[in-house]
C-alpha positions in Angstrom: 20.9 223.7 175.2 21.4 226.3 178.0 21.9 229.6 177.3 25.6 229.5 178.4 26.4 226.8 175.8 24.7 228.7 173.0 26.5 231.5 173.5 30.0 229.4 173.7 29.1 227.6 170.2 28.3 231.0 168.9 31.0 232.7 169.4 33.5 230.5 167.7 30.9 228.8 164.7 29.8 230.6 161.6 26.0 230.0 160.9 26.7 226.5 159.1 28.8 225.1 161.2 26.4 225.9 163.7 23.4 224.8 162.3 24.8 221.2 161.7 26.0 220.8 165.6 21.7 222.3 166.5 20.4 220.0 163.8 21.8 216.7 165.9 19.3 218.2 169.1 22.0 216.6 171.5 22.8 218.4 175.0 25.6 216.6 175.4 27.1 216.8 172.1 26.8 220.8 172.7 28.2 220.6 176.3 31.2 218.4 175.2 32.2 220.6 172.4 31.7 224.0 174.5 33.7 222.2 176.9 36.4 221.7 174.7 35.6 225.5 173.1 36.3 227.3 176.4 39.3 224.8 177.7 41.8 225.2 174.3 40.5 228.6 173.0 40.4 228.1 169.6 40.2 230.9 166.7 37.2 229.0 165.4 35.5 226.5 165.2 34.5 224.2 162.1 31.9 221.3 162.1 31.6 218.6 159.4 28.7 216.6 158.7 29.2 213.5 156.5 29.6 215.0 153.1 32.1 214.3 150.4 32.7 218.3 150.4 33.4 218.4 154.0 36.1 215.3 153.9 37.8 217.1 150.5 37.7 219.9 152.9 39.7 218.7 155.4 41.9 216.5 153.5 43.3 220.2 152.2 43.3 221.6 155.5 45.9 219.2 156.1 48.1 220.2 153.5 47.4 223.1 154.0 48.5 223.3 157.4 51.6 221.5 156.2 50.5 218.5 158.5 50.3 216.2 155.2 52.6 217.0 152.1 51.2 215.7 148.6 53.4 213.2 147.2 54.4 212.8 143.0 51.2 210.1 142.4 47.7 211.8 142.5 45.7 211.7 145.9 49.0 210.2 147.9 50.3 212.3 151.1 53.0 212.2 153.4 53.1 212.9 157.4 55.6 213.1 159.8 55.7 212.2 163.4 58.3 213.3 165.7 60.9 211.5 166.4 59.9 210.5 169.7 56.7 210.3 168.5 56.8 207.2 166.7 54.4 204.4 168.8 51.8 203.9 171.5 53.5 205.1 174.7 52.2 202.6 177.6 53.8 204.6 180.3 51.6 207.5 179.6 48.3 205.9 178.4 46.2 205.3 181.6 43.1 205.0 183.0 41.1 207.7 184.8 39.8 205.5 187.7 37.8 207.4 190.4 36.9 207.5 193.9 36.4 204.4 195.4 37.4 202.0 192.3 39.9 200.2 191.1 41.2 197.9 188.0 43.7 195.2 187.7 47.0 196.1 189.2 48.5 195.3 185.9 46.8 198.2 183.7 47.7 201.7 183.9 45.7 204.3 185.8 45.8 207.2 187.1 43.2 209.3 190.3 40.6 210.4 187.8 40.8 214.2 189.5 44.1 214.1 189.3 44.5 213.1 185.6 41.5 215.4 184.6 44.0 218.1 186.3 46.9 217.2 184.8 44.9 217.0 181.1 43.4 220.0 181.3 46.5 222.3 182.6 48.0 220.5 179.4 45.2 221.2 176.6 44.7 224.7 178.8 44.3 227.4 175.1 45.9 224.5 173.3 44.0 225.3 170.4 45.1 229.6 170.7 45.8 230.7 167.1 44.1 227.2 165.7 40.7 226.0 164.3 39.2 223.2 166.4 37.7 220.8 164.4 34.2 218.9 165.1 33.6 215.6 163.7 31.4 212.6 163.8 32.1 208.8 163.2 30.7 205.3 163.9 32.5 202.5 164.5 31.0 198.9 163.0 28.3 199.7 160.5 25.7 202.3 160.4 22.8 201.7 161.6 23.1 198.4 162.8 23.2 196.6 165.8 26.9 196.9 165.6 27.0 201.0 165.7 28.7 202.9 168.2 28.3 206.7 167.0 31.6 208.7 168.1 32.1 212.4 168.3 35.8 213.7 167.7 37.2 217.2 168.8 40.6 218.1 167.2 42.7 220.8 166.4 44.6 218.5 163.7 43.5 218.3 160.0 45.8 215.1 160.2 44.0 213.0 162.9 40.6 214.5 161.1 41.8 213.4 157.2 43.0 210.0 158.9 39.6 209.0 160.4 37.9 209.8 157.0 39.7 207.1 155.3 39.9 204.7 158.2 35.9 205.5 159.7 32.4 205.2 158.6 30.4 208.4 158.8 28.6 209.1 161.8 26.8 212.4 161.3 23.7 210.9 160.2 23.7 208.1 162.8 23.8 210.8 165.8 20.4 212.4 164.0 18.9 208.8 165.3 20.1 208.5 168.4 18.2 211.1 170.2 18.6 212.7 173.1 20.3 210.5 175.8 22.0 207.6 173.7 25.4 206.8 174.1 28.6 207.7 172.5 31.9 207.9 172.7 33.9 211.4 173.1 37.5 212.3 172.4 39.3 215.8 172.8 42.8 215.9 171.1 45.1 218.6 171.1 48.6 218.7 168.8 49.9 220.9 171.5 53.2 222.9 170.7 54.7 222.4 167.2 58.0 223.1 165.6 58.6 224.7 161.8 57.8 220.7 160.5 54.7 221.6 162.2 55.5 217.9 164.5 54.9 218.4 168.5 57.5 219.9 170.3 56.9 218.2 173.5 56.8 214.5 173.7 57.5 214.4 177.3 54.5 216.1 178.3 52.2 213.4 175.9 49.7 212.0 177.8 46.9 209.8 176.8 44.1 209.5 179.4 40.9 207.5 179.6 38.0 208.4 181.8 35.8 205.4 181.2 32.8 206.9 183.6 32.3 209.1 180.9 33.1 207.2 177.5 36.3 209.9 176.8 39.3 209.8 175.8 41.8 212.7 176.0 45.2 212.9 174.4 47.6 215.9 174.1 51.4 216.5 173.1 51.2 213.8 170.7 50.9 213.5 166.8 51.2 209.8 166.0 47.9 208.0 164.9 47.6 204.9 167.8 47.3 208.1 170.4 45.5 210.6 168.5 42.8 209.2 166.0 40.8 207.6 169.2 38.3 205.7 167.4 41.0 202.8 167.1 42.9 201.5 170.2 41.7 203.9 172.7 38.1 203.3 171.6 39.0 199.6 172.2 39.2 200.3 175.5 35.7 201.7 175.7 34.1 199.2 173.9 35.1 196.4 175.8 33.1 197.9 178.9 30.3 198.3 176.8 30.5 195.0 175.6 31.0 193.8 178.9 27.2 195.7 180.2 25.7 194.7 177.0 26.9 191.0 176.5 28.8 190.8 173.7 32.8 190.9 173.3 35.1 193.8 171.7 38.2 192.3 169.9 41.8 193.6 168.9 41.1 190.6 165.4 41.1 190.9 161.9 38.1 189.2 159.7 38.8 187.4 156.7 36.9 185.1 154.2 39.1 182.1 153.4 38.1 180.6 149.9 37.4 176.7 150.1 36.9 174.1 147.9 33.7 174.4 145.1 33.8 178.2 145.5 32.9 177.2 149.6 33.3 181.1 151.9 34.6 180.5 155.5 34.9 183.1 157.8 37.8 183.5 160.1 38.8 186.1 162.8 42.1 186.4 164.4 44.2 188.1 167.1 48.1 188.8 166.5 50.1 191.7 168.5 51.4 194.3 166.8 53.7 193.0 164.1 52.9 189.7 164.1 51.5 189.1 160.5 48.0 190.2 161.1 47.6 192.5 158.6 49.5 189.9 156.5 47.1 186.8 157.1 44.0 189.0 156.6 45.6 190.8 153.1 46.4 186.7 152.1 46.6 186.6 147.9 43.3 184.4 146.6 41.6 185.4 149.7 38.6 188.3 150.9 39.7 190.4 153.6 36.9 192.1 155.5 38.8 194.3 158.0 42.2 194.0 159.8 42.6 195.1 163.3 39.2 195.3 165.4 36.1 193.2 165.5 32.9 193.2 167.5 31.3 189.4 168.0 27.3 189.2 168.7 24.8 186.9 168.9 22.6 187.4 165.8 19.3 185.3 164.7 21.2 182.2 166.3 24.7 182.5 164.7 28.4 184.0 166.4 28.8 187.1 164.1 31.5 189.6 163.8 31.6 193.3 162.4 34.6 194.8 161.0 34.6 198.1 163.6 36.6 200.1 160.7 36.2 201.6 157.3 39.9 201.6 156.6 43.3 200.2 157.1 46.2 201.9 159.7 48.8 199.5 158.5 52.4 199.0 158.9 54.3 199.2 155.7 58.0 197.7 156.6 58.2 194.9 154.4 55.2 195.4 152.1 56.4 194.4 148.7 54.8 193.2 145.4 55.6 189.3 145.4 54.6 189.6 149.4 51.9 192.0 149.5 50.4 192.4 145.7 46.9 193.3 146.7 48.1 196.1 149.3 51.0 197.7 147.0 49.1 197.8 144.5 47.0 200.6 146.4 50.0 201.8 148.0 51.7 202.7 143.8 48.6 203.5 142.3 46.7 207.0 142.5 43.9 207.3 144.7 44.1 208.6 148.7 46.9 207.1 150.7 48.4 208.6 153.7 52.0 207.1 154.4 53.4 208.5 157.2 57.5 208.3 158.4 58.6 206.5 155.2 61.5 208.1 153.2 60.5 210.7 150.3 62.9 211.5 147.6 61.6 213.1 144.6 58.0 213.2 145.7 58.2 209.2 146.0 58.1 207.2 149.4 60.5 204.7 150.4 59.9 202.5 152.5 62.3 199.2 154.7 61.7 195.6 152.6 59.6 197.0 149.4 61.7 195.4 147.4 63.2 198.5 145.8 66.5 200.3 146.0 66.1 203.0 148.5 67.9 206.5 148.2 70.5 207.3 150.3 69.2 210.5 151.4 66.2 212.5 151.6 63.1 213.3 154.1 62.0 210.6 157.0 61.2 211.0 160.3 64.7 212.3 161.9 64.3 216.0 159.4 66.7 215.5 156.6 68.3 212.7 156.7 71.1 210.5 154.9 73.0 207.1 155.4 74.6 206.2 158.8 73.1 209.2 160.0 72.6 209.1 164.2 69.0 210.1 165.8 69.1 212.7 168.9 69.2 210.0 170.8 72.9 208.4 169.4 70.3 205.5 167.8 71.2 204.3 164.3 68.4 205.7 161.9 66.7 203.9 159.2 65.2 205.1 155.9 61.9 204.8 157.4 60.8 204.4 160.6 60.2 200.7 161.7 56.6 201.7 162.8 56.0 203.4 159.6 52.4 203.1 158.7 49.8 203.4 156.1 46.3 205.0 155.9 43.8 203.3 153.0 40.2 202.9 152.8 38.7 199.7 152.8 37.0 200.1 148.9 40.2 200.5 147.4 41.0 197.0 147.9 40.5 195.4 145.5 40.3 191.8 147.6 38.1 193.3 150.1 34.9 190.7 150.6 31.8 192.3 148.7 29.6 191.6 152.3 32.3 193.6 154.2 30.1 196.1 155.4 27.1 193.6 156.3 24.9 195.3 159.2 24.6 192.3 160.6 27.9 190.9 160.6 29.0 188.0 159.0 29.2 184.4 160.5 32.4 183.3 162.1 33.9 179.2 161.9 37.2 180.1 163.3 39.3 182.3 165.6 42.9 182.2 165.1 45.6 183.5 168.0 48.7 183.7 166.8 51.7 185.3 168.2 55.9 186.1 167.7 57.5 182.8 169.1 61.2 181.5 167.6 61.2 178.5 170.0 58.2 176.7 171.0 54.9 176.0 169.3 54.3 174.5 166.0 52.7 176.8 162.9 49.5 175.7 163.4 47.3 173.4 165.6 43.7 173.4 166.6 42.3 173.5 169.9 40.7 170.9 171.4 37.7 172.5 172.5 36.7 176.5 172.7 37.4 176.4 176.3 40.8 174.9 175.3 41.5 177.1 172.9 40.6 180.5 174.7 42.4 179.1 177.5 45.6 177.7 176.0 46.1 180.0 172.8 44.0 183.2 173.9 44.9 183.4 177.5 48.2 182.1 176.9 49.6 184.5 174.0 52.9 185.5 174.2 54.4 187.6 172.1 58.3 188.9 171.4 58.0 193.0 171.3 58.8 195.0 168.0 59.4 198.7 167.2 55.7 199.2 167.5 55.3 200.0 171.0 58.2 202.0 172.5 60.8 199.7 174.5 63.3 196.6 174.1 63.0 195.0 171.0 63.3 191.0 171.4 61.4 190.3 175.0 59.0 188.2 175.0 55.7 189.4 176.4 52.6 187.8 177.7 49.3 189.2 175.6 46.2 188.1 176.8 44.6 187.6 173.2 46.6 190.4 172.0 44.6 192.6 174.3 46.7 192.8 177.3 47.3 196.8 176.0 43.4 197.5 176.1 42.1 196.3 178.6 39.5 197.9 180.8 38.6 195.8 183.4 40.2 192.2 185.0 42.0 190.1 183.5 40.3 187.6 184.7 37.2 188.8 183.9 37.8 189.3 180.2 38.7 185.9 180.2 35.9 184.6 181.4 33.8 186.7 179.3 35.0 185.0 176.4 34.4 181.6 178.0 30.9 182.3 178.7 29.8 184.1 175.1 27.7 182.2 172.9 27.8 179.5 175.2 24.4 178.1 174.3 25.2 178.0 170.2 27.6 176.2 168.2 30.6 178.4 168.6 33.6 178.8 165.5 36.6 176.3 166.2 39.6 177.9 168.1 43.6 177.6 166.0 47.0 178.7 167.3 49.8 180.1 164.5 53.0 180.7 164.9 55.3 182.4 161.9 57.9 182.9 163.6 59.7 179.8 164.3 63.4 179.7 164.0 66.5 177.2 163.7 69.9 178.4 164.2 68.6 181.9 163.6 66.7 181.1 160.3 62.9 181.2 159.8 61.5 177.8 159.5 58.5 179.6 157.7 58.1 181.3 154.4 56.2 184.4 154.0 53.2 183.0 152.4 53.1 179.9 153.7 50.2 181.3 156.2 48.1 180.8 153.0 48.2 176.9 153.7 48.0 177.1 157.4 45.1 178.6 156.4 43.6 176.8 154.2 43.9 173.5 156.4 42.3 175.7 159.3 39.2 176.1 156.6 39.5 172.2 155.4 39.5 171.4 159.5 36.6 173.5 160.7 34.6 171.6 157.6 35.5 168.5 158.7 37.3 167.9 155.2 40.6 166.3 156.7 41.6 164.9 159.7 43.8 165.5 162.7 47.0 164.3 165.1 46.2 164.8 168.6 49.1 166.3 170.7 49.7 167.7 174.5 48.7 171.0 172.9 46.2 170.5 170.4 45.4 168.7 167.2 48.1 169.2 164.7 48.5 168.4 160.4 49.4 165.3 158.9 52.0 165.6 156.7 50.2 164.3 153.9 47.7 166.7 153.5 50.1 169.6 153.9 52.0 168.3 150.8 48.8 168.5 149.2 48.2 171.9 150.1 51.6 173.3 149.3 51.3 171.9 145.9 47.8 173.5 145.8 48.3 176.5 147.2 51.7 177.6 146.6 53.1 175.3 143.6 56.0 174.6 146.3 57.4 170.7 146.8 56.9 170.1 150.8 59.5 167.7 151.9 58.7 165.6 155.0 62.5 166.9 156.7 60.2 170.7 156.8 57.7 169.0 158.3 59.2 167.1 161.0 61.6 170.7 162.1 58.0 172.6 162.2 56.0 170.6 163.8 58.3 168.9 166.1 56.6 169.0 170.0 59.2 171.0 171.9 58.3 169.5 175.3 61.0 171.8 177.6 60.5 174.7 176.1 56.3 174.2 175.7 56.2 173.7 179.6 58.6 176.4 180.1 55.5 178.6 178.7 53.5 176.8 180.9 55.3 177.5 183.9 55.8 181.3 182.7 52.2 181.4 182.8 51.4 179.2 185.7 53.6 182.4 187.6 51.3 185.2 185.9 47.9 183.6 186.9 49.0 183.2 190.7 48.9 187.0 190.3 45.2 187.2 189.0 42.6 187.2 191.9 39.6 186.4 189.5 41.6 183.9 187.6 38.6 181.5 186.1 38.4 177.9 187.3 38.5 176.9 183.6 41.7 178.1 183.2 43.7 176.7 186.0 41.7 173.2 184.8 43.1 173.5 181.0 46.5 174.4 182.5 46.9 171.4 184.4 45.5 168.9 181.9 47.9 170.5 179.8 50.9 170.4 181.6 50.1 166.4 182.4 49.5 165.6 179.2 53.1 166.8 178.1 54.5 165.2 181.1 53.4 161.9 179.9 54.3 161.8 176.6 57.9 163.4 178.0 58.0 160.0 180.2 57.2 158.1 177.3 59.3 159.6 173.9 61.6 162.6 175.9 61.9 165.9 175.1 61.8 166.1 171.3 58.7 164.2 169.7 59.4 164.0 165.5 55.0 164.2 164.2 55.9 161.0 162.4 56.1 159.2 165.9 52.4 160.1 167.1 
């Protein structure tokens, strides 16, 4: 440590906080957090090791700094965002790309010196008045293959509290990584805030990656998907190092799916925002081992995944008790819950489709608020924000899988793509080959866009494997990352979903019926039943879906439901073909694989078009 730096820490640390920052014997954690010490001037500076003290510790810091309010049932909080602080803002998350480089014309990016200019007249005695705190994380688990130790600066006791419940600990895994092993680094700053104690200055949020360095920097911003930068920012990271290292970063859930004679199937999958993810990994009679973000590897012969989180950041619209039991329980019971930019009345949270009457009136997002009430903006309000999330840790679920946290990983049968589609593709099918599948339902995922990201509700918007938002590096070279990983073992089976197909405006699916899409994805990748082949993919015979839905969900399955869900909407399926078709003419490093699976694609609909038309009923293949 120079002498410069010493003094820095010093000056701002009392003698615990800065013997646990000397005890790690890291240059570079010292220079990053004097960095951030002499940039935002903080009052003081506080740093937490891994302790249950020093978590209680900050979960009152946020209460008591009025960033979290506690709620009538014991441990449960409430946050607000602003209310133009309510989703990841694309416009103003970029890359820091220097000199000399450059990414995929599709991603957002910024001249790194220009952006580090920009950042740092923002966070410029940001933290005046404030304490800065210093904390450490890991994403995947501890001291495994899987670990990625992460160092957070932040002068918000929310985005601290927040990656408590939804991180593993990380102070003790920077002790073994010695001097010169890598982690990631983020520098947040709240910026100014008004008497809710919410940032006044949502126009001024930026949210800058500078990949050369593993950082992420964020400022003027409050809500969780731009400040706690373990999750989607970190994404973005990871997928470089992935990349360098040979193995692949996902935006998927991992869940075990229960199969006959007590059988435990592994399955991964990738849904946008919105798009019953959390849902499908949460299924009733089923293990859930994380929700949003996976790392795959190579282990001892076998394609292994690692749930990179310790927690849930979920979105709570809809969550109810016949829907959700396993989740709401959690969210109605005591123990620590964050909910932020729900309704509270009374000291209880309210929140859109949780099955309960809501009040009228009370405290949300907008301030006070009441019935027909119009945001600054002229908007109609809600009771809670559509985006409104919730913060849990993974042990409080009672469904989670008992090998969750395996340091190795668990092994992986299936990945599942599914995304928001009202008029094309069938519930579920299965790929006919990995390179099918990636190609077809990974590279191909479309998506119609909710009130999580800011923007249009209702467009439909290509997602390569729900990762268009996070990636750091080609499009076509993700792409053919995934191709080429694990190429030389048996690799899980590739499925498409889709719950969101409509006739005449009405669903076509019921809530739970992903449990039985998903249980004929586990009785498929076991070879238990059998298959129709289609132009695009192998689909369910009717006859075992009866079965199921009788199994599974004590529901009669008529053979009219089956035929309006899995009818083969020729038109409309190479209408997504050609939609695609015009995005890939814009990728340089498109992969040859791709442009092959799109062609036989395209001529197998074509045929059987010129053989049955436009509209092919299952029952006639």
């Amino acid at each position: 440590m120079t002498d410069e730096s010493l003094d820095v820490l010093k000056s701002k640390m009392d003698a615990a906080s800065f013997e646990k920052l000397s005890a790690l014997n890291n240059d570079e954690v010292n220079a990053f957090v004097a960095e951030a010490i002499e940039l935002c001037s903080p009052q003081r500076v506080v740093v937490c090791d891994d302790s249950p003290e020093d978590a209680a510790w900050i979960r009152q810091q946020a209460i008591d700094n009025k960033e979290e309010r506690p709620l009538a049932i014991e441990g449960h909080t409430v946050h607000f965002d602003g209310y133009f602080d309510q989703a990841r803002k694309k416009d103003v998350t970029k890359y820091l790309v220097p000199e000399g480089e450059h990414l995929d014309s599709k991603l957002n990016q910024v001249a790194r010196d220009e952006g580090l200019k920009e950042m740092c007249d923002l966070q410029r005695d940001a933290y005046a008045g404030r304490t800065m705190y210093v904390r450490f994380f890991c994403l995947g688990p501890t001291n495994s293959i899987f670990a990625i130790p992460c160092l957070q600066v932040t002068d918000s006791a929310y985005v601290a509290h927040s990656e408590d419940l939804l991180y593993r600990g990380g102070y003790e895994q920077f002790k073994r990584l010695g001097e010169g092993g890598e982690f990631f680094k983020y520098r947040h700053a709240t910026g100014e805030v008004d008497e809710r104690m919410i940032s006044k200055n949502p126009d001024l949020n930026r949210v800058y990656m500078d990949y050369t360095r593993n950082t992420v920097l964020s400022v003027n911003t409050q809500y969780a998907g731009n400040t706690v930068g373990l999750k989607k920012l970190s994404l973005r990271l990871a997928i470089r190092k992935a990349d360098n290292e040979g193995w692949l970063a996902e935006h998927m859930f991992i869940m075990r799916c229960n199969g006959p004679q007590g059988r435990k199937t592994y399955f991964c999958g990738a849904f946008p925002s919105a798009c019953g993810k959390t849902a499908t990994a949460m299924l009733p009679g089923e293990n859930i081992v994380g929700d949003d973000l996976a790392y795959f590897r190579v282990i001892d012969g076998r394609f292994r995944a690692a749930n990179v989180e310790n927690g849930i950041f979920g979105i709570i619209a809809d969550v109810n008790a016949q829907d959700d039991p396993e989740i709401f329980d959690v969210l109605t019971s005591p123990g620590e819950v964050v909910f932020s930019n729900v309704l509270v009345k009374d000291g209880k949270p309210y929140w859109i489709g949780m099955g309960q009457e809501i009040p009228s009136e009370g405290e949300n997002y907008c301030g006070k608020w009441e019935k027909g009430m119009k945001g600054p903006d002229g908007k109609d309000t809600t009771p809670s924000h559509k985006n409104a999330r919730y913060t849990v840790r993974m042990n409080d679920l009672s469904n989670r899988d008992p090998d969750w946290d395996n340091p190795n990983g668990l092994p992986i049968s299936g990945i599942i793509y599914g995304g928001r589609d009202s008029d094309t593709l069938v519930p579920v099918q299965e790929a006919f080959s990995w390179e099918h599948g990636i190609c077809t339902m990974g590279a191909m995922l479309e998506s119609e866009t909710t009130s999580a990201t800011i923007g249009a509700e209702g467009v439909r918007t290509f997602n390569v494997m729900s990762n268009m938002d996070f990636l750091s590096m080609p499009i076509g070279k993700y792409i053919r990352n995934n191709l080429d990983f694990a190429a030389d073992i048996d690799r899980p089976d590739v499925f498409g979903t889709n719950y969101f197909l409509k006739k005449d405006g009405v669903y076509l699916n019921g809530k739970l019926d992903k449990s039985v899409w998903l249980k004929w994805m586990e009785l498929r990748v076991h070879g238990d039943v059998e298959a129709i082949d289609v132009p695009t993919g192998r689909i369910p015979k009717y006859e075992d879906l009866r079965k199921l839905f009788e199994q599974v969900l004590g529901k009669d399955y008529t053979e009219a439901e089956y035929v309006e869900q899995f009818t083969i909407r020729i038109p409309q399926c190479l209408a997504k073909l050609a939609r695609m078709e015009k995005i890939y003419a814009t990728v340089s490093d498109t992969p040859p694989a791709l442009t092959r699976e799109l062609v036989a694609q395209k001529q197998r609909l074509e045929k059987l078009q010129a053989e049955k038309g436009d509209y092919i009923s299952p029952l006639d293949l």
